[in-house]
MDTraj code that builds the backbone (N, CA, C; nanometers):
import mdtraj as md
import numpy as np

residues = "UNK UNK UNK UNK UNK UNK UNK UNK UNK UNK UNK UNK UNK UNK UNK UNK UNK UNK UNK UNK UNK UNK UNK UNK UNK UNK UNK UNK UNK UNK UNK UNK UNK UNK UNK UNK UNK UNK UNK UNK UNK UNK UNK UNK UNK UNK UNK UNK UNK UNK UNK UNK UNK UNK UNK UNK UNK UNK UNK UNK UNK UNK UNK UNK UNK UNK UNK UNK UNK UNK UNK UNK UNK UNK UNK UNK UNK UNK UNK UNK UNK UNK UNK UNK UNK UNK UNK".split()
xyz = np.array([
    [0.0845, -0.1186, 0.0000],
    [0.0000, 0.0000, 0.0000],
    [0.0885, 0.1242, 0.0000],
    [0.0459, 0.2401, -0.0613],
    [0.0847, 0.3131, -0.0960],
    [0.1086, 0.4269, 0.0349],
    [0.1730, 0.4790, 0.0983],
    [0.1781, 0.5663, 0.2208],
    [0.1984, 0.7422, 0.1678],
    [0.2468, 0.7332, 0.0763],
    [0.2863, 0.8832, 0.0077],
    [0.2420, 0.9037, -0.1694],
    [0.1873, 0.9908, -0.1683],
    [0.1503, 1.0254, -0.2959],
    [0.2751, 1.0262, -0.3693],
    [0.3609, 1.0421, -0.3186],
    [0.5385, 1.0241, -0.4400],
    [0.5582, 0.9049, -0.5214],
    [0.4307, 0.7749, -0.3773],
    [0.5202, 0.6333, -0.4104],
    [0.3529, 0.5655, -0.5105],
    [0.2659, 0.6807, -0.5605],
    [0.2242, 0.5891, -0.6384],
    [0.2703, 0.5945, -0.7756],
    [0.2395, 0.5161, -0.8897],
    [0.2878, 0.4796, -1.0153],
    [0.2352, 0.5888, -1.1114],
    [0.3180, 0.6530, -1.1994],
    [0.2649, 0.7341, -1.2553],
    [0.0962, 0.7140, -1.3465],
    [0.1504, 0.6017, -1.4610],
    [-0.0023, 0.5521, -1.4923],
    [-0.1054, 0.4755, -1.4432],
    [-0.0670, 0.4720, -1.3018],
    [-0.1793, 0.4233, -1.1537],
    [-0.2798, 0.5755, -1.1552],
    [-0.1937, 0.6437, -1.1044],
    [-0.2182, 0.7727, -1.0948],
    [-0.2930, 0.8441, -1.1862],
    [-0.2800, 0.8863, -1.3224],
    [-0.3572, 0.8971, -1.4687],
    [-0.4564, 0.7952, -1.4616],
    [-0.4819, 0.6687, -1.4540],
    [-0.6158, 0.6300, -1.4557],
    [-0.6910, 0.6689, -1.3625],
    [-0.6298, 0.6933, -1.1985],
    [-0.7650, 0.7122, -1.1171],
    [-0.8041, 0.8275, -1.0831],
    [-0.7312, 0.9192, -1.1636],
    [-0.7948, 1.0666, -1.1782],
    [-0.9668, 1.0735, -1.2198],
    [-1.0341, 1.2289, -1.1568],
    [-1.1372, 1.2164, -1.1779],
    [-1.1227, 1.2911, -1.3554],
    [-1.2160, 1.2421, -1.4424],
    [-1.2281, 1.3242, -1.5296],
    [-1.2409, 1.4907, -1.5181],
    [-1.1484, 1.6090, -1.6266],
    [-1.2416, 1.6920, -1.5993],
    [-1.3138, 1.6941, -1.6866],
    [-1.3953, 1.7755, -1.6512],
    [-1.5375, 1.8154, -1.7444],
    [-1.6210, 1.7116, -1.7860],
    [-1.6712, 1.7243, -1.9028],
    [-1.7225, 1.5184, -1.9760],
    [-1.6572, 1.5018, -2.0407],
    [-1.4982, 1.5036, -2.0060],
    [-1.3863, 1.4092, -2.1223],
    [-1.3378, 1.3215, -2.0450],
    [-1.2582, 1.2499, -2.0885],
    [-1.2006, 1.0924, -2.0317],
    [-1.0585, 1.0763, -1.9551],
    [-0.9812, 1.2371, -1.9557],
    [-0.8666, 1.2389, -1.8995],
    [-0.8842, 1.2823, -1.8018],
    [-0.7984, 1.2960, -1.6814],
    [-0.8149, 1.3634, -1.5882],
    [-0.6908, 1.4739, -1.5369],
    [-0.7120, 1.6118, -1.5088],
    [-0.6113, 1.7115, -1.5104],
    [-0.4633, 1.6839, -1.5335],
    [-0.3943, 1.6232, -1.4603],
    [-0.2533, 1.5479, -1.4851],
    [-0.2231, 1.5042, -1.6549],
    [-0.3425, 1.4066, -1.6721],
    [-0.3521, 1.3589, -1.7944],
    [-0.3439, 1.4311, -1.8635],
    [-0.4265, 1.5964, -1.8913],
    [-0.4136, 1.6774, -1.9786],
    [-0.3098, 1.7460, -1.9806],
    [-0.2821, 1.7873, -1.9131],
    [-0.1442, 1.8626, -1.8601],
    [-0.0281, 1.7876, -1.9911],
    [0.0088, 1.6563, -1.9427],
    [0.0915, 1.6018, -1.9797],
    [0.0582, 1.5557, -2.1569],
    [-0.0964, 1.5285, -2.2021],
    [-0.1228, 1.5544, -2.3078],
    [-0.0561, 1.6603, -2.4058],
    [-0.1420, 1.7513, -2.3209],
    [-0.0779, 1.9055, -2.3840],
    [0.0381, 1.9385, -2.4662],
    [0.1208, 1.9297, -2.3147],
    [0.2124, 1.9583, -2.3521],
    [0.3387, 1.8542, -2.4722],
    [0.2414, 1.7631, -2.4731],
    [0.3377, 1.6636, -2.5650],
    [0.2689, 1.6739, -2.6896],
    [0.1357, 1.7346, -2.7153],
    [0.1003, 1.7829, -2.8524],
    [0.1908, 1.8717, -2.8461],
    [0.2395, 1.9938, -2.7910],
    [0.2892, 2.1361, -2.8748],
    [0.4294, 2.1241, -2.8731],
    [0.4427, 1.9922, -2.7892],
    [0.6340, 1.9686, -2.8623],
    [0.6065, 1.8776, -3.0094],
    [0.5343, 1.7876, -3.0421],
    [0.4912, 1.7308, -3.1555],
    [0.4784, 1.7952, -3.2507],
    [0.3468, 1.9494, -3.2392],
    [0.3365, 2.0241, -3.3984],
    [0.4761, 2.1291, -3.3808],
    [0.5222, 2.1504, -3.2385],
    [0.6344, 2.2465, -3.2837],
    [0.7678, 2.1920, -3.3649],
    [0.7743, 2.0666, -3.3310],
    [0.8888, 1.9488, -3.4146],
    [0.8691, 1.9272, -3.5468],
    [0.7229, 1.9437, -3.6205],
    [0.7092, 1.8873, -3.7283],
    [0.7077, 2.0263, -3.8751],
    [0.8035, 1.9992, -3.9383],
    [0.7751, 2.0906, -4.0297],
    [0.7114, 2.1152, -4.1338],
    [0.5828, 1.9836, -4.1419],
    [0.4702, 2.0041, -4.2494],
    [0.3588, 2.0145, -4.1539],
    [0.3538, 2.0518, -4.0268],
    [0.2296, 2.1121, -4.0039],
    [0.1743, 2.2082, -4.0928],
    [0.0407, 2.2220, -4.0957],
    [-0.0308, 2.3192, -4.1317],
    [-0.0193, 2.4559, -4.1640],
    [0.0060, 2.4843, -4.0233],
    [0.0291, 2.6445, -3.9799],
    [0.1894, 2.6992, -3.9830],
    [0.2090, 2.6219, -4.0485],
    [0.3739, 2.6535, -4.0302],
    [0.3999, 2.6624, -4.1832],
    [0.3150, 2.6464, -4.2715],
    [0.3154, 2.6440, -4.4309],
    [0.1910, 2.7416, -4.5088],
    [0.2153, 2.8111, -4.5817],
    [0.1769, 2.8998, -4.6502],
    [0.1360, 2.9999, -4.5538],
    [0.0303, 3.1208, -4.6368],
    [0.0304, 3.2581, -4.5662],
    [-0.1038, 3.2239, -4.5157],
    [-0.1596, 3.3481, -4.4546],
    [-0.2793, 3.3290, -4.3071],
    [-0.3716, 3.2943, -4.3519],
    [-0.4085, 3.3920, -4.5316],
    [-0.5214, 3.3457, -4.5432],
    [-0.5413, 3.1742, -4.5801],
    [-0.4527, 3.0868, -4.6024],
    [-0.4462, 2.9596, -4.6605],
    [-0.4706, 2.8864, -4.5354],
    [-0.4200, 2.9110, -4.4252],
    [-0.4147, 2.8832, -4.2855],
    [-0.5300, 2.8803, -4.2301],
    [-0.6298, 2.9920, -4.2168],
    [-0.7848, 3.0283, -4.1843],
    [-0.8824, 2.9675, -4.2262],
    [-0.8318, 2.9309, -4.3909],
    [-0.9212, 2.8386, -4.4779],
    [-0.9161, 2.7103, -4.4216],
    [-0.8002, 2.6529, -4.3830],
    [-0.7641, 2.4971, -4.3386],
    [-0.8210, 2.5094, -4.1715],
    [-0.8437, 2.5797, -4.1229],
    [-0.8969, 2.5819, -3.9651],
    [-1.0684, 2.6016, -3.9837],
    [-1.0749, 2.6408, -4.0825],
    [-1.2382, 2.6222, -4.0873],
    [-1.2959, 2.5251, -4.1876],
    [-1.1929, 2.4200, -4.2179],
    [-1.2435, 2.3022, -4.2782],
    [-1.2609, 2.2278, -4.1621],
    [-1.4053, 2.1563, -4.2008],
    [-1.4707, 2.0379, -4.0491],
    [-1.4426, 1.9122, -4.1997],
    [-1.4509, 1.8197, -4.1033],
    [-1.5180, 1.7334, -4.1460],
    [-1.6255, 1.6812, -4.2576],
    [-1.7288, 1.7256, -4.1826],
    [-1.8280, 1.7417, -4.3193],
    [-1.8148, 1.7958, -4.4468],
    [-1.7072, 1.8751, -4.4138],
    [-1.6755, 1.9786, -4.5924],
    [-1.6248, 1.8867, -4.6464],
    [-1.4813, 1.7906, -4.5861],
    [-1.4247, 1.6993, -4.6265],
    [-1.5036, 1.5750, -4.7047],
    [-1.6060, 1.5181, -4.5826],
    [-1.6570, 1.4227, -4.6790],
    [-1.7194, 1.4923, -4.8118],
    [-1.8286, 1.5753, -4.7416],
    [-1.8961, 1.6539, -4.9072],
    [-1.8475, 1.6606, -5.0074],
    [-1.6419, 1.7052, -5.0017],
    [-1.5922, 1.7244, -5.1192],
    [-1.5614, 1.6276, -5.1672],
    [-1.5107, 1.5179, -5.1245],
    [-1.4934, 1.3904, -5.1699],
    [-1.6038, 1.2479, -5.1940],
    [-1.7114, 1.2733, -5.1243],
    [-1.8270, 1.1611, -5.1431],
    [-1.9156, 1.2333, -5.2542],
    [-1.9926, 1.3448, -5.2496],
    [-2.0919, 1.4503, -5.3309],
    [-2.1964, 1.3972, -5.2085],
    [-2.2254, 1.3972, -5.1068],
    [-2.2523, 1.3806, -5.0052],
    [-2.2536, 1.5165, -4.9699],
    [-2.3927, 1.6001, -4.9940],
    [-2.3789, 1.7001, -4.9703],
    [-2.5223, 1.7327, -4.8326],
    [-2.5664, 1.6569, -4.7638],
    [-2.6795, 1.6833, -4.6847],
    [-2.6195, 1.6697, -4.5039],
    [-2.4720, 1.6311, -4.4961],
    [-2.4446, 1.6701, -4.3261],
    [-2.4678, 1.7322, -4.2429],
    [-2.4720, 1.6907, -4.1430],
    [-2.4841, 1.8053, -3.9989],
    [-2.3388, 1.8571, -4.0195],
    [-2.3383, 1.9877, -3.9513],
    [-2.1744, 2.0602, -3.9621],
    [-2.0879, 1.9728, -3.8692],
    [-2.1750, 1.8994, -3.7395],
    [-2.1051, 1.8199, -3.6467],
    [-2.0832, 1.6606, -3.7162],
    [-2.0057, 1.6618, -3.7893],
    [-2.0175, 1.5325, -3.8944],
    [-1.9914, 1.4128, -3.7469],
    [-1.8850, 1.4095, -3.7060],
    [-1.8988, 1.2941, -3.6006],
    [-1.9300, 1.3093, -3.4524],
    [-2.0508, 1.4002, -3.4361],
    [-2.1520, 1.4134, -3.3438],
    [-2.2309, 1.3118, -3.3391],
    [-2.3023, 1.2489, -3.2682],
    [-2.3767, 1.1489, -3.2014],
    [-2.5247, 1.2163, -3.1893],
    [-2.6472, 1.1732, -3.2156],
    [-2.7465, 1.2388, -3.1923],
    [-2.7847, 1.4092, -3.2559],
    [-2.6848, 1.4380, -3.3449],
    [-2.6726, 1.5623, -3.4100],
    [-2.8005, 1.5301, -3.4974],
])
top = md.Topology()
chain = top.add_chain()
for i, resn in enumerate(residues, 1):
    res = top.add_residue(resn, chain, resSeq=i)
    for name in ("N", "CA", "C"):
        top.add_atom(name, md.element.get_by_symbol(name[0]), res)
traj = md.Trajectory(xyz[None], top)
């Protein structure tokens, strides 16, 4: 048994976090998420936003989903929340 919060296991710890909000991680979890996405897109040099000018950039941040399938299926009747549940 565990006597000090030092001596439990890190991914002991990440699972028995409470969720926040209604997502599935819990604070620690995100934390450490986080920050390992923005070393990931800051490492990669075909991100998105790191290639062409703003307006090309703005255009690609307001593509969902649904535009995607539409442009490629002719599937043109989606909810904007394409992988929403009950949408």
């Amino acid at each position: 048994a565990c006597t000090d919060i030092d001596d439990v296991d890190l991914w002991a710890g990440l699972l028995s976090e409470r969720p926040v909000g209604d997502g599935l991680a819990g604070e620690t979890q995100l934390l450490i998420l986080h920050a390992q996405f923005e070393r990931t897109r800051a490492g990669d040099p075909d991100w998105f936003e790191t290639n062409g000018d703003a307006a090309w950039v703005a255009n690609r941040q307001q593509t969902t989903l649904a535009h995607v399938i539409a442009r490629n299926t002719g599937v043109d009747d989606l909810p904007a929340s394409a992988m929403r549940a009950g949408v």
